[in-house]
N, CA, C and O atoms as a Maestro MAE file, in Angstrom:
{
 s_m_m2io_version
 :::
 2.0.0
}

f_m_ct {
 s_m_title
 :::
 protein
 m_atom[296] {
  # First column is atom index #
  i_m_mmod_type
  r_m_x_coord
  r_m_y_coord
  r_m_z_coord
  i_m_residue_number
  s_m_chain_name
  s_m_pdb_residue_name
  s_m_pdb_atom_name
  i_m_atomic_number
  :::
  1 25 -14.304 9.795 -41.160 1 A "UNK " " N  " 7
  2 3 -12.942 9.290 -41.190 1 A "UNK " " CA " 6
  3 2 -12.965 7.814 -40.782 1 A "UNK " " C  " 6
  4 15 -13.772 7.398 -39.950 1 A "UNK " " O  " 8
  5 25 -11.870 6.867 -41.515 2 A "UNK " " N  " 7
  6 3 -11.976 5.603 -40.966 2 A "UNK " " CA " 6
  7 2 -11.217 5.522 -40.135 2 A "UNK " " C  " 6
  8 15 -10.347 6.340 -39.834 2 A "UNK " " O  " 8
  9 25 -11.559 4.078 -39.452 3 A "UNK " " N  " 7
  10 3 -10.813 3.694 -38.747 3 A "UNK " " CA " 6
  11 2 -9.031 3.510 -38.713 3 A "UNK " " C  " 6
  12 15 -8.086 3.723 -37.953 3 A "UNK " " O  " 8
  13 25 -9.280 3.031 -39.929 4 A "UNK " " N  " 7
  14 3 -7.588 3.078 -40.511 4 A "UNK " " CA " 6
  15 2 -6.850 3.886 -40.971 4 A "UNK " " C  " 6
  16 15 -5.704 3.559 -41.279 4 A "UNK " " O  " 8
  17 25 -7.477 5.619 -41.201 5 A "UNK " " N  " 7
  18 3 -7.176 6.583 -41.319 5 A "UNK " " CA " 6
  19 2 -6.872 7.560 -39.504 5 A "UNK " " C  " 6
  20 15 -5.931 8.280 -39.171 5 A "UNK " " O  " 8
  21 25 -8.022 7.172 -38.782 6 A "UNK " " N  " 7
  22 3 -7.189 7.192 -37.575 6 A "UNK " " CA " 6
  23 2 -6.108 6.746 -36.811 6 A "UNK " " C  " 6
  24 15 -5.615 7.290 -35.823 6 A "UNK " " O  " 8
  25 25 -5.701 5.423 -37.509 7 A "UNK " " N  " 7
  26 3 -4.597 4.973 -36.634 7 A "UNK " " CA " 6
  27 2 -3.308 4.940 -37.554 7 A "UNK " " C  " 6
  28 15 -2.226 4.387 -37.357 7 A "UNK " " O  " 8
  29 25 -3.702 5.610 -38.490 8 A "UNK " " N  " 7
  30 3 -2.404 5.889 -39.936 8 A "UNK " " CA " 6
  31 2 -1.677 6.705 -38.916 8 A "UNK " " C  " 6
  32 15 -0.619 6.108 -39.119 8 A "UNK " " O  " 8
  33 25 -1.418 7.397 -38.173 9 A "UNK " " N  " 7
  34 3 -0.565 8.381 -37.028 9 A "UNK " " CA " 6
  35 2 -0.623 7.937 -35.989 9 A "UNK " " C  " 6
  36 15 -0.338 8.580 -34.979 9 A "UNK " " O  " 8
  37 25 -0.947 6.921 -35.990 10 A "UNK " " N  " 7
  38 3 -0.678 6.235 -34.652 10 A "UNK " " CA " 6
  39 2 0.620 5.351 -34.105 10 A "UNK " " C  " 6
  40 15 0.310 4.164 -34.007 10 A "UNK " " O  " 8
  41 25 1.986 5.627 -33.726 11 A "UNK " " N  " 7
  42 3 2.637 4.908 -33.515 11 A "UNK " " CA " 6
  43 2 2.703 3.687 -32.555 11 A "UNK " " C  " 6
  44 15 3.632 2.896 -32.394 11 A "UNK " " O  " 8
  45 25 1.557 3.731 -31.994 12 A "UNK " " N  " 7
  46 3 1.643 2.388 -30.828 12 A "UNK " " CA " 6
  47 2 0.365 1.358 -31.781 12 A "UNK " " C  " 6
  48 15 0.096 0.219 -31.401 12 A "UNK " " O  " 8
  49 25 -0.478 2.147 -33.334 13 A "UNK " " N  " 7
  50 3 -1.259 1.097 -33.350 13 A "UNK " " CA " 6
  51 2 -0.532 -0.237 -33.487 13 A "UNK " " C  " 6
  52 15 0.668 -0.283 -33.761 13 A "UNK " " O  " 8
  53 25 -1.421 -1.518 -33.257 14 A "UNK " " N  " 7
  54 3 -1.013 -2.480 -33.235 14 A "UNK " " CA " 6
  55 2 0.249 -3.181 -32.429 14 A "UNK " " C  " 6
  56 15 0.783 -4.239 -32.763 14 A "UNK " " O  " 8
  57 25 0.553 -2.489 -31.470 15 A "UNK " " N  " 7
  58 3 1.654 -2.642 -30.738 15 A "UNK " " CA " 6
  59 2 0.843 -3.047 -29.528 15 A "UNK " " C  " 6
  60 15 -0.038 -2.267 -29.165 15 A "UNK " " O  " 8
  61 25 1.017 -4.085 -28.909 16 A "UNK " " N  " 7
  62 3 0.390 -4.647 -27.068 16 A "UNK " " CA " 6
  63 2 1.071 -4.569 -26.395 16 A "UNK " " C  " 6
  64 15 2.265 -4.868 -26.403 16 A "UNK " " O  " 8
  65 25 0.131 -3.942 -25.315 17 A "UNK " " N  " 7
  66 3 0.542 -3.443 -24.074 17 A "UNK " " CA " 6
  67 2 1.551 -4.475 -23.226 17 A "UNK " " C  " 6
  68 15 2.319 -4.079 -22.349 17 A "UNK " " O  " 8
  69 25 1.434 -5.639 -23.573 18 A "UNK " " N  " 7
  70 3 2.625 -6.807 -23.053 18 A "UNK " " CA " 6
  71 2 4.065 -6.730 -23.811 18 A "UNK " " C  " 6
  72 15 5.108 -7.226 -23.384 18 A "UNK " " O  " 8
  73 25 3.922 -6.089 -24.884 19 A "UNK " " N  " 7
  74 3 5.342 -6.174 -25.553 19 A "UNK " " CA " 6
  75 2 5.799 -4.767 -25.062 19 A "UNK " " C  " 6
  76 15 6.935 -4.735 -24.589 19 A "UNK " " O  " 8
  77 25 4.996 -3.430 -25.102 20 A "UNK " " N  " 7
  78 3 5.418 -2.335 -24.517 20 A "UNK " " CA " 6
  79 2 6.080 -2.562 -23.330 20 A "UNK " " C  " 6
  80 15 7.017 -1.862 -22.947 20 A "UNK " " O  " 8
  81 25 5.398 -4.011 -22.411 21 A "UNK " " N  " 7
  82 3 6.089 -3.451 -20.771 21 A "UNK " " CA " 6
  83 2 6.740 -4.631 -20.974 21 A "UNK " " C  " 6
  84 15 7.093 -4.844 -19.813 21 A "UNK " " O  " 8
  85 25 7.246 -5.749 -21.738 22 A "UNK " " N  " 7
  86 3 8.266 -6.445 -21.415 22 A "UNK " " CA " 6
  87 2 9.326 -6.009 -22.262 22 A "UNK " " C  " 6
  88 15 10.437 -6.480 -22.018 22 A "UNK " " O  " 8
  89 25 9.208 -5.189 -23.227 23 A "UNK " " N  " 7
  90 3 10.339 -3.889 -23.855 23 A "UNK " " CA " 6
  91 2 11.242 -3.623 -22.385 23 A "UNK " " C  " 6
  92 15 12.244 -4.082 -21.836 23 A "UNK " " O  " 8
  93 25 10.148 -2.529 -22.129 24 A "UNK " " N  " 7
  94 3 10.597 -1.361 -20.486 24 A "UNK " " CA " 6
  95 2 11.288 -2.507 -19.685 24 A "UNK " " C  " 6
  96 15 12.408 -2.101 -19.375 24 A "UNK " " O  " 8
  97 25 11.157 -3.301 -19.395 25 A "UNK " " N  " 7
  98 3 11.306 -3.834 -18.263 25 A "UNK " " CA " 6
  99 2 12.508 -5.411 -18.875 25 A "UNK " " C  " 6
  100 15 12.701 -6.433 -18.217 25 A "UNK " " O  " 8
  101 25 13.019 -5.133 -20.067 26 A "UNK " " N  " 7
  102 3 14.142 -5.910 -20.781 26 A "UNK " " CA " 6
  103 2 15.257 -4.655 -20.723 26 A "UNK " " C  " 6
  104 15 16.453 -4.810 -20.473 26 A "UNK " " O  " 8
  105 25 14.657 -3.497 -20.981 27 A "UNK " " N  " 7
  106 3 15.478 -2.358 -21.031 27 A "UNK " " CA " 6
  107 2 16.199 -1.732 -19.695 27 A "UNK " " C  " 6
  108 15 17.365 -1.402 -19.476 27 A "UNK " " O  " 8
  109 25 14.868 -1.706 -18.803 28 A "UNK " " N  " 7
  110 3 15.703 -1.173 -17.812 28 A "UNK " " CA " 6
  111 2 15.388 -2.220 -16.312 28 A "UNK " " C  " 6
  112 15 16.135 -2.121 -15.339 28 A "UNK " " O  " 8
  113 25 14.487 -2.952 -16.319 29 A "UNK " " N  " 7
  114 3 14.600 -3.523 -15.196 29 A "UNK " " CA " 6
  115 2 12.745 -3.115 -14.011 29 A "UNK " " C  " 6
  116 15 12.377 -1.948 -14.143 29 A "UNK " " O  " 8
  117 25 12.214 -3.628 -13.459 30 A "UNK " " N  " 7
  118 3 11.424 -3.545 -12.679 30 A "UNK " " CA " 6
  119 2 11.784 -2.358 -11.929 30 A "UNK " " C  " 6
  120 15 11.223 -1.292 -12.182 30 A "UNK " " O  " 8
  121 25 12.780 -2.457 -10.918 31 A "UNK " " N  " 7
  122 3 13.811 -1.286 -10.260 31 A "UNK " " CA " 6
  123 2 13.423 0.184 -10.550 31 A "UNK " " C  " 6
  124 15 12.703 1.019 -10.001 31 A "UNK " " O  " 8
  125 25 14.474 0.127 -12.018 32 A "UNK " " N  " 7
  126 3 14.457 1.231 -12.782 32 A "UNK " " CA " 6
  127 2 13.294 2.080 -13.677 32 A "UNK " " C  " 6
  128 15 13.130 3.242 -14.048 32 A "UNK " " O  " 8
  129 25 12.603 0.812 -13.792 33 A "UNK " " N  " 7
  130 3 11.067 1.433 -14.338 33 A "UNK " " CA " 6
  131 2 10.503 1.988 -13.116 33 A "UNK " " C  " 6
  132 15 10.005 3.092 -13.334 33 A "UNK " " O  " 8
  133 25 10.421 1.654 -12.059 34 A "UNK " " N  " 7
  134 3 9.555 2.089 -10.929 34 A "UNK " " CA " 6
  135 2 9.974 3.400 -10.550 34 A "UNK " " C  " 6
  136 15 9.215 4.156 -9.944 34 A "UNK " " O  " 8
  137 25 11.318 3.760 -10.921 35 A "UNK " " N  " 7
  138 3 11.793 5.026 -10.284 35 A "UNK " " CA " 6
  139 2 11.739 6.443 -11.567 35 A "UNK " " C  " 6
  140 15 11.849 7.645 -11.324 35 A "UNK " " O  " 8
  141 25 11.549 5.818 -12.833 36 A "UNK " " N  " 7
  142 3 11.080 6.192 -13.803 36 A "UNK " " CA " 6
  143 2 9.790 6.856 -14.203 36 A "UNK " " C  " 6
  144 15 9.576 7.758 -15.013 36 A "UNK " " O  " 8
  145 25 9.006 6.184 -13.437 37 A "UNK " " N  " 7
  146 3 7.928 5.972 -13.028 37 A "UNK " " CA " 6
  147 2 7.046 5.611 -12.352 37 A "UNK " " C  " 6
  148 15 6.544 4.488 -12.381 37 A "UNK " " O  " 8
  149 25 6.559 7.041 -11.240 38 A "UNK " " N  " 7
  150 3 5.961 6.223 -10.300 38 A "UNK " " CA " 6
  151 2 5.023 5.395 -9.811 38 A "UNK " " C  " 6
  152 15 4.118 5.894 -9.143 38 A "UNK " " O  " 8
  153 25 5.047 4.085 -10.026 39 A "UNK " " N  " 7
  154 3 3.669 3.500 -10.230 39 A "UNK " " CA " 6
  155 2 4.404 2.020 -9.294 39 A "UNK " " C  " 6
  156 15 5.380 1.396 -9.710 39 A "UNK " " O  " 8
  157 25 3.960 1.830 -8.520 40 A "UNK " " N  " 7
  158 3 3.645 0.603 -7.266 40 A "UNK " " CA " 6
  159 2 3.925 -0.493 -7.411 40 A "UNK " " C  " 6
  160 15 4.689 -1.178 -6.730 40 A "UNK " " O  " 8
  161 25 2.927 -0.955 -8.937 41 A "UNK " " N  " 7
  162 3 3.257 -1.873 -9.333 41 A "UNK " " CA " 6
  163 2 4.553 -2.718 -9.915 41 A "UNK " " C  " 6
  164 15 4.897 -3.898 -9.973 41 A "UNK " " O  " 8
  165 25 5.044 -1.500 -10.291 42 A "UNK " " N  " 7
  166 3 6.790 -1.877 -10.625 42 A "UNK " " CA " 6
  167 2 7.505 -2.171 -9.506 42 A "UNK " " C  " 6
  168 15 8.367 -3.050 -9.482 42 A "UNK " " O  " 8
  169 25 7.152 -1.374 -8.420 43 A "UNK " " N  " 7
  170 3 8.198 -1.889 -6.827 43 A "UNK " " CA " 6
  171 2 7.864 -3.174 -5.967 43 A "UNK " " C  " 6
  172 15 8.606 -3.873 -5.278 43 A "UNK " " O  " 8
  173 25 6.410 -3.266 -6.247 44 A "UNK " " N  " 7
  174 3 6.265 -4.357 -4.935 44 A "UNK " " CA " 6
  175 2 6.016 -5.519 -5.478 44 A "UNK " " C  " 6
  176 15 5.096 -5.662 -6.282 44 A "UNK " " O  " 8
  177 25 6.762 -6.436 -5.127 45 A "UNK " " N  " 7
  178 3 6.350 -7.693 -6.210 45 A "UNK " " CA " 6
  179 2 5.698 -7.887 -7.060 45 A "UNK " " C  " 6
  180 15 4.607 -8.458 -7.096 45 A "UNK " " O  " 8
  181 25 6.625 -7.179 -8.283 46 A "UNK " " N  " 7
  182 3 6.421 -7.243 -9.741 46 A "UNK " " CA " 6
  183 2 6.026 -8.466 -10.417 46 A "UNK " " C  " 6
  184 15 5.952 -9.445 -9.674 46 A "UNK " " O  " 8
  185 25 5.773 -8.638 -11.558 47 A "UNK " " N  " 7
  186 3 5.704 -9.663 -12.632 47 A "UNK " " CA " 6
  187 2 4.400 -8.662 -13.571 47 A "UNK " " C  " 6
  188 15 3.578 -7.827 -13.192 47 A "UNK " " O  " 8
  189 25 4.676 -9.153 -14.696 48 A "UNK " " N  " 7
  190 3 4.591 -8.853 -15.770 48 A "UNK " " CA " 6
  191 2 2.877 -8.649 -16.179 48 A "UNK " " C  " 6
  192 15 2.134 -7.831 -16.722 48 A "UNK " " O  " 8
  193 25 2.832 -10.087 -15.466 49 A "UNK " " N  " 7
  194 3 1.069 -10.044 -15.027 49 A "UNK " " CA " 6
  195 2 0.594 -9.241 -14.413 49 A "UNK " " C  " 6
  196 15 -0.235 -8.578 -15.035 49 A "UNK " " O  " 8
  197 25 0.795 -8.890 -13.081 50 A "UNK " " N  " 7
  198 3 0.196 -8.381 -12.046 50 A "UNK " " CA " 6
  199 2 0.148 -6.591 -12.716 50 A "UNK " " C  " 6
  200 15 -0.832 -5.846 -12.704 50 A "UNK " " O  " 8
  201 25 1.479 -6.301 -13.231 51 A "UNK " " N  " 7
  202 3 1.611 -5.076 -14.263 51 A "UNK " " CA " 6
  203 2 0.475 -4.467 -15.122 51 A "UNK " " C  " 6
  204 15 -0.039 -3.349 -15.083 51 A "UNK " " O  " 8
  205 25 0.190 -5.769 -16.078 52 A "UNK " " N  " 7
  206 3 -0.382 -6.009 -17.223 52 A "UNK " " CA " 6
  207 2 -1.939 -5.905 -16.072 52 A "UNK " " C  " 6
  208 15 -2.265 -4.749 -16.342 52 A "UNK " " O  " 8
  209 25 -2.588 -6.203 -15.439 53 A "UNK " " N  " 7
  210 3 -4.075 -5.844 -15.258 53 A "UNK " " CA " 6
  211 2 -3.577 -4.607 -14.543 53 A "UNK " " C  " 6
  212 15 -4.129 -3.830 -15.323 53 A "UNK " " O  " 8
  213 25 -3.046 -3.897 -13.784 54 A "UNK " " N  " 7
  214 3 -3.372 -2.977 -13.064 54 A "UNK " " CA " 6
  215 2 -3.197 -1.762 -14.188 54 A "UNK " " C  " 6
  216 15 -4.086 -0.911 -14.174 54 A "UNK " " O  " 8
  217 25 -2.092 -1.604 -15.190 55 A "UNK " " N  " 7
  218 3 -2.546 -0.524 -16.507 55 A "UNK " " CA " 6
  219 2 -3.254 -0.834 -16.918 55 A "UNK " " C  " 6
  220 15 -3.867 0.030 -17.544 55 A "UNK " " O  " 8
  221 25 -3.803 -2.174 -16.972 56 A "UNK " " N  " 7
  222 3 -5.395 -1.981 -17.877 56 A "UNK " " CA " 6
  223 2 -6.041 -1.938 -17.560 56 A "UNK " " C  " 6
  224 15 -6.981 -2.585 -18.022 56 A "UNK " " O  " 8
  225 25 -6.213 -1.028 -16.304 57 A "UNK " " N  " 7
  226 3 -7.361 -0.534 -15.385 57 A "UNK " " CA " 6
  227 2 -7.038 1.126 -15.414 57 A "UNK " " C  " 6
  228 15 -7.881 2.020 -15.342 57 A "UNK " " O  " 8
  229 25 -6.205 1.212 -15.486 58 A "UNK " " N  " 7
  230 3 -5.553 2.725 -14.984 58 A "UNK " " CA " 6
  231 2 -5.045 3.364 -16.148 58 A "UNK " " C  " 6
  232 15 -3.906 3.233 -16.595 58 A "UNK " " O  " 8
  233 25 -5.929 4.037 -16.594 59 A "UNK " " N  " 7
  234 3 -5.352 4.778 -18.220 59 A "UNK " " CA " 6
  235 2 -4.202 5.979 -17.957 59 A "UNK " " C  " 6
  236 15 -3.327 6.207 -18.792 59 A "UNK " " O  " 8
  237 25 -4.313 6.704 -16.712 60 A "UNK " " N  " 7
  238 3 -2.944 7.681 -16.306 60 A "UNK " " CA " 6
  239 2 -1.926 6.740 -16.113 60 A "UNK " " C  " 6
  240 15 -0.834 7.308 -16.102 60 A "UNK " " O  " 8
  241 25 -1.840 5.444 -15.946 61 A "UNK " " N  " 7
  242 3 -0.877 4.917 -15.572 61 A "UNK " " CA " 6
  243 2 -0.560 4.235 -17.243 61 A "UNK " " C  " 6
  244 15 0.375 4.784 -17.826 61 A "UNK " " O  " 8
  245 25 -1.017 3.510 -17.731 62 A "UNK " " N  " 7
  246 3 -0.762 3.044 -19.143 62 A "UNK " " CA " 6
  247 2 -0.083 4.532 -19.980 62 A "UNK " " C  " 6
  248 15 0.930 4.451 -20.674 62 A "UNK " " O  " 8
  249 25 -0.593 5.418 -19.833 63 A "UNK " " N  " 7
  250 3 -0.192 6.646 -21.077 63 A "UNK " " CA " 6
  251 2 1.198 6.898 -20.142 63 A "UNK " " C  " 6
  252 15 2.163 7.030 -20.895 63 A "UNK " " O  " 8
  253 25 1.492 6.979 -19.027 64 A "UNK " " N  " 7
  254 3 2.980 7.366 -19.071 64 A "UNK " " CA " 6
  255 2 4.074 6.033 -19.406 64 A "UNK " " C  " 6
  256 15 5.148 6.279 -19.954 64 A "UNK " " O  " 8
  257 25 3.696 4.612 -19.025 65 A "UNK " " N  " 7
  258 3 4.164 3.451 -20.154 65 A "UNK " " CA " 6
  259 2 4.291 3.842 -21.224 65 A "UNK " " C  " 6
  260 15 5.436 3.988 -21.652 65 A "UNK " " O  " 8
  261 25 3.369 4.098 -21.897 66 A "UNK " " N  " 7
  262 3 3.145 4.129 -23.497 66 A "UNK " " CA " 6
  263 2 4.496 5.456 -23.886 66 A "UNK " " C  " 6
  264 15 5.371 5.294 -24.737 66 A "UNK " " O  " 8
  265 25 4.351 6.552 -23.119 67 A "UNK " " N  " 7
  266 3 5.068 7.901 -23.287 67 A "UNK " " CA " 6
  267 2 6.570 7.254 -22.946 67 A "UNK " " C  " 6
  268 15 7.478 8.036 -23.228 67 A "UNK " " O  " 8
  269 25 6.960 6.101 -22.447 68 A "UNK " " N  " 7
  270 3 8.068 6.356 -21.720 68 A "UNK " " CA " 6
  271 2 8.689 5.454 -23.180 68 A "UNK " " C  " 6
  272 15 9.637 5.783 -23.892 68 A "UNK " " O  " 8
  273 25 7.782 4.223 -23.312 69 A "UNK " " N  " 7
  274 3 7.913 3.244 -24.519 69 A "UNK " " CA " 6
  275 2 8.370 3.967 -25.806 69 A "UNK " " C  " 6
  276 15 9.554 3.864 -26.126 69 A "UNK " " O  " 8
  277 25 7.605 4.621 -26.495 70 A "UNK " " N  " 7
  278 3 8.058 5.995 -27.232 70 A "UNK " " CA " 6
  279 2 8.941 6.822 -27.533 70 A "UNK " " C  " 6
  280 15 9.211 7.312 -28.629 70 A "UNK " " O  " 8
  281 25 9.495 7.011 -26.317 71 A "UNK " " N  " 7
  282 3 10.754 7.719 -26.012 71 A "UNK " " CA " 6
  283 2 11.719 7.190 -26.076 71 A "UNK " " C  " 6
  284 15 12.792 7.750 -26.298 71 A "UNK " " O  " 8
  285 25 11.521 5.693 -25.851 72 A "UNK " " N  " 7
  286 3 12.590 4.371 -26.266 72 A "UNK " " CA " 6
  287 2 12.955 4.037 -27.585 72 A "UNK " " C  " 6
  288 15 14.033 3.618 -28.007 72 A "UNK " " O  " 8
  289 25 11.579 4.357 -28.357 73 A "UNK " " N  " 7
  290 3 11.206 4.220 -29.839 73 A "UNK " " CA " 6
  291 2 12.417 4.827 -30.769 73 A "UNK " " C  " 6
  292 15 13.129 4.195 -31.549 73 A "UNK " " O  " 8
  293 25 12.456 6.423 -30.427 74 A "UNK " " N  " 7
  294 3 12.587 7.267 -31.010 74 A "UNK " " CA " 6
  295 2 14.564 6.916 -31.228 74 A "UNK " " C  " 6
  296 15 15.258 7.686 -31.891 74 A "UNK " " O  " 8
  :::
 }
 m_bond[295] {
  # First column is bond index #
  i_m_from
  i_m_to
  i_m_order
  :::
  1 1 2 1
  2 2 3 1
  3 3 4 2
  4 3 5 1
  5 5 6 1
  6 6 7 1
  7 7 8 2
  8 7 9 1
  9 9 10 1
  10 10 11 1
  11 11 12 2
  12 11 13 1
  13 13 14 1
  14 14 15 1
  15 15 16 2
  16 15 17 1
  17 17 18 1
  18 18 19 1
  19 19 20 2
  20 19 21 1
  21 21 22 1
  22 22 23 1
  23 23 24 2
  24 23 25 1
  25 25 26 1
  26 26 27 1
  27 27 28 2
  28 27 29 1
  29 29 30 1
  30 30 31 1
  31 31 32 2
  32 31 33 1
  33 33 34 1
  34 34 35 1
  35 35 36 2
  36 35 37 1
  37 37 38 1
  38 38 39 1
  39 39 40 2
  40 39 41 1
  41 41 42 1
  42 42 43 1
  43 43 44 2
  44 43 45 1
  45 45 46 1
  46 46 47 1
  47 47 48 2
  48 47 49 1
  49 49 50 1
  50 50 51 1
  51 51 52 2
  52 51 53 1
  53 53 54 1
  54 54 55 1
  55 55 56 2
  56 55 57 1
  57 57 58 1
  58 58 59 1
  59 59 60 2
  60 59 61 1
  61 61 62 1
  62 62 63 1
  63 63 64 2
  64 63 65 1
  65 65 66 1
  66 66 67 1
  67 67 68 2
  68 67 69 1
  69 69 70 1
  70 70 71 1
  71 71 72 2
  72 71 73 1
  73 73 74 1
  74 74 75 1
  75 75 76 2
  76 75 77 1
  77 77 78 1
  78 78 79 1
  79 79 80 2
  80 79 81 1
  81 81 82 1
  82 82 83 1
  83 83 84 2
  84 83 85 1
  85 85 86 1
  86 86 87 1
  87 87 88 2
  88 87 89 1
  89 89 90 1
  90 90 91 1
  91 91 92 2
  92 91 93 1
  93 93 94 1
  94 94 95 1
  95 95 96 2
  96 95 97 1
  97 97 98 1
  98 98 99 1
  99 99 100 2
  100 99 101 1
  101 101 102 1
  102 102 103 1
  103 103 104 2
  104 103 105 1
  105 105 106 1
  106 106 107 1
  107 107 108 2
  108 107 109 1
  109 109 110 1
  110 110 111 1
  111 111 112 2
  112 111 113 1
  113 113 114 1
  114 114 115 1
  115 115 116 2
  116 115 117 1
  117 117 118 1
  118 118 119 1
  119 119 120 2
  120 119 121 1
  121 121 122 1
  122 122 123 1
  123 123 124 2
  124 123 125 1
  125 125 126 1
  126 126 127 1
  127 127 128 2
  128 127 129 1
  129 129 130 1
  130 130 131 1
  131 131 132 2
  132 131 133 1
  133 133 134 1
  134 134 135 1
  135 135 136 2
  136 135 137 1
  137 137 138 1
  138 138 139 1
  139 139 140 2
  140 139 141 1
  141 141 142 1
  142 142 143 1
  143 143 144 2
  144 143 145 1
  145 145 146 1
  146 146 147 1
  147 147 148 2
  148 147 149 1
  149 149 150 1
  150 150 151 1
  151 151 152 2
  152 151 153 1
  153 153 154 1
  154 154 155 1
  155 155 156 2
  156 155 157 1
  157 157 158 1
  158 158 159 1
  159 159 160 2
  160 159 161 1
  161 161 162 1
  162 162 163 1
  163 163 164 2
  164 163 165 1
  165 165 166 1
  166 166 167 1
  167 167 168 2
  168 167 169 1
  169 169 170 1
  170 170 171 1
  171 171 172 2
  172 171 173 1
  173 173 174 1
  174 174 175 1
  175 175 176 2
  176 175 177 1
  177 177 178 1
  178 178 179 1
  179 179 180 2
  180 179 181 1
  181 181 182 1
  182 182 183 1
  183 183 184 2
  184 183 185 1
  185 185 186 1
  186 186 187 1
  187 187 188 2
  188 187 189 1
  189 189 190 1
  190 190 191 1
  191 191 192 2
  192 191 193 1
  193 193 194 1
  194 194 195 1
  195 195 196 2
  196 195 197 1
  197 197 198 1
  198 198 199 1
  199 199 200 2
  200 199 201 1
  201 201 202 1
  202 202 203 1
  203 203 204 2
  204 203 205 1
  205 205 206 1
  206 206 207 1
  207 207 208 2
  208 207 209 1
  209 209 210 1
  210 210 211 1
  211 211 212 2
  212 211 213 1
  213 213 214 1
  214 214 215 1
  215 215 216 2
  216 215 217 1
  217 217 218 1
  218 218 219 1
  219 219 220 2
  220 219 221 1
  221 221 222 1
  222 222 223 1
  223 223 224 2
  224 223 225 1
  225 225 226 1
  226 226 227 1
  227 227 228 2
  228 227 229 1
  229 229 230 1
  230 230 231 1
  231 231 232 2
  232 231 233 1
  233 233 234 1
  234 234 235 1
  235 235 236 2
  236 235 237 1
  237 237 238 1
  238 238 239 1
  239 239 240 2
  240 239 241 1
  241 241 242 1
  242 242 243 1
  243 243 244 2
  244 243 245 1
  245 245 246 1
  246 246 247 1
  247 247 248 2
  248 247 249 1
  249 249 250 1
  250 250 251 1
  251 251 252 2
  252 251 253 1
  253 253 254 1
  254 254 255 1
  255 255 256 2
  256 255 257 1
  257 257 258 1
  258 258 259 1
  259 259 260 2
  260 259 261 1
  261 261 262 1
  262 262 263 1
  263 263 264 2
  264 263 265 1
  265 265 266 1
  266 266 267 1
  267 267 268 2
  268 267 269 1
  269 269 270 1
  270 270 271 1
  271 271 272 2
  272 271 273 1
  273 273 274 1
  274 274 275 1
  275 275 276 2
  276 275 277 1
  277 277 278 1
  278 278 279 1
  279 279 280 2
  280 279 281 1
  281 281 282 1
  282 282 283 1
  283 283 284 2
  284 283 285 1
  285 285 286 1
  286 286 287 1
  287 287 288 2
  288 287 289 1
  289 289 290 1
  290 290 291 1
  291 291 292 2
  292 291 293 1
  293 293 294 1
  294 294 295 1
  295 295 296 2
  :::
 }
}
């Protein structure tokens, strides 16, 4: 199978992880994402950066972004 046959069902292909969390966080706010989701980085002195490396370290933490992003999608 190719590559491009794998990501033919992929709704986040080609979508970055910076537009996913400045979506979330245009939508509902640092605040509201954090309580959404519990993840640290949204409560304690946020920015977008500091966000952006700690999910791209933490794949349980990126897939409930991605799940919450999705759900926004729909």
């Amino acid at each position: 199978m190719s590559e491009e046959e794998k990501n033919k069902n992929n709704p986040l292909h080609g979508v970055k992880l910076q537009h996913i969390l400045e979506t979330l966080v245009e939508r509902y706010g640092f605040k509201e994402l954090g309580n959404k989701i519990n993840i640290r980085c949204f409560l304690i002195n946020p920015t977008i950066s500091s966000c952006l490396k700690f999910l791209r370290k933490t794949p349980w933490a990126r897939e409930k972004v991605e799940e919450l992003y999705l759900r926004l999608k729909d």
